[in-house]
C-alpha positions as CSV (number, residue, x, y, z in Angstrom):
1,X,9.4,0.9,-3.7
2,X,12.4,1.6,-5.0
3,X,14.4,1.6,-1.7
4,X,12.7,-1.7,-1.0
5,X,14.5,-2.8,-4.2
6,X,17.8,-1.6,-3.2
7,X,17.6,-3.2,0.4
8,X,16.6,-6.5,-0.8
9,X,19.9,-6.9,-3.3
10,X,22.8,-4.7,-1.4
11,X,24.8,-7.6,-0.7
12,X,24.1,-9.1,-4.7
13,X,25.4,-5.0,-5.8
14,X,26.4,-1.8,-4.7
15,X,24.1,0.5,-3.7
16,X,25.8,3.1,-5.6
17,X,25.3,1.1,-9.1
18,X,21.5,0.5,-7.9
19,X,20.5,4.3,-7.1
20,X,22.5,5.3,-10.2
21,X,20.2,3.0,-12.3
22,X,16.9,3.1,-10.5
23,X,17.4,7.3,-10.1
24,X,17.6,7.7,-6.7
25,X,20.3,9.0,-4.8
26,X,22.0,7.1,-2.4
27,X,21.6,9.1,0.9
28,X,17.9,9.1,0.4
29,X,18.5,5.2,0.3
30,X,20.5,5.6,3.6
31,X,18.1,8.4,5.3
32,X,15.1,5.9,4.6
33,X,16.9,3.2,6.6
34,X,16.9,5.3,9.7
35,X,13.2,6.9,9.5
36,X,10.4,5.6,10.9
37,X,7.1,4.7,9.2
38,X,4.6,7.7,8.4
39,X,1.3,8.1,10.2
40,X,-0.4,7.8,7.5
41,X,1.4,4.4,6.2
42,X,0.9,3.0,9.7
43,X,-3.0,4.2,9.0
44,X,-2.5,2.6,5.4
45,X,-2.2,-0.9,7.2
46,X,-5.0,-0.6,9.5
47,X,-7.2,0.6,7.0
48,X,-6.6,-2.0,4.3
49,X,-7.1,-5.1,7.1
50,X,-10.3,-3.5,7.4
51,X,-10.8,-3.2,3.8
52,X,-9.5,-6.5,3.0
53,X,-12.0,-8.4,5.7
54,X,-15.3,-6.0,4.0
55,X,-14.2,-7.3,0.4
56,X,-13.4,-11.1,1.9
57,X,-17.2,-11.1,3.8
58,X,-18.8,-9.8,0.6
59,X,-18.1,-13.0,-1.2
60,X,-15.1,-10.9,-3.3
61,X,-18.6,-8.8,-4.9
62,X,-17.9,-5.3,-3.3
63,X,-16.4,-2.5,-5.2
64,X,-14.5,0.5,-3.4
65,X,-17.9,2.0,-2.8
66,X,-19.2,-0.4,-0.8
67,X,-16.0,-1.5,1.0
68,X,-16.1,2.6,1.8
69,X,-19.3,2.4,3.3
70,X,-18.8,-0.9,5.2
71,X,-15.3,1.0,6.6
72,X,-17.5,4.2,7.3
73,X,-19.7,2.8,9.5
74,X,-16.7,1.1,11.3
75,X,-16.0,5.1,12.4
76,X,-13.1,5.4,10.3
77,X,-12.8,8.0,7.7
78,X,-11.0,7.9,4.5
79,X,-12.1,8.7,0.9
80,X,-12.9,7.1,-1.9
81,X,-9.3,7.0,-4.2
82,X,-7.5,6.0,-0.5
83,X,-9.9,2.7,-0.8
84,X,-9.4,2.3,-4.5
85,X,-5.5,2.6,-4.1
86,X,-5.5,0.2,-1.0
87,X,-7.5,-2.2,-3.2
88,X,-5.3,-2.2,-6.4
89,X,-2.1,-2.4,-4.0
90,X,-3.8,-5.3,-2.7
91,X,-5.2,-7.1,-5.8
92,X,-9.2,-6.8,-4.8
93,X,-11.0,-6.6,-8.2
94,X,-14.6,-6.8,-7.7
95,X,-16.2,-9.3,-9.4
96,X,-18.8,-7.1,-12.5
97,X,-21.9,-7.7,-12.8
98,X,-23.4,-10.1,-15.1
C-alpha cells in the first residue's frame, strides 16, 4: 500500500523524502518494482471475483459465511478471515437483519 503511494507521486517528490516519511526504505520501494505478484495475491483476485459475484447474486444479503459456502462448493478452498478480509478490502457489508 505504501509502495503503491510512492509509485503514484515519484514525479510530484522524491522517493527518498516519501520512504523517509511513510517508513519504508527506499530499496524495498525499488526491489517491489522488479518482483512479480505472489501466488497467493494472484489467488487473492480470483477469489474475490468469485466472492464479489456470490455477494452481488444474493441481492447484497450474504455475510462471509455464506459467500464461504457459495465459494466452497465452487471447489475452492479458503477460510473464513481470507473471505472476511477480501470483503472489507472490497466494501461488501451485508445488509443485518431486521
Amino acid at each position: 500500500m505504501k509502495f503503491e503511494f510512492v509509485a503514484r507521486h515519484r514525479g510530484a517528490w522524491p522517493v527518498n523524502v516519501m520512504c523517509g516519511v511513510l517508513g519504508v526504505s527506499g530499496s524495498g520501494f525499488y526491489a517491489c518494482l522488479t518482483c512479480p505478484r505472489s501466488q497467493h495475491s494472484l489467488e487473492d483476485d480470483v477469489l474475490g471475483t468469485h466472492v464479489r459475484h456470490s455477494f452481488l447474486s444474493s441481492d447484497r444479503t450474504y455475510g462471509a459465511r455464506r459467500v464461504r459456502h457459495d465459494v466452497l462448493e465452487l471447489g475452492m478452498h479458503c477460510g473464513l478471515h481470507r473471505i472476511e478480509r477480501l470483503m472489507r478490502t472490497q466494501a461488501l457489508p451485508a445488509r443485518p437483519r431486521r
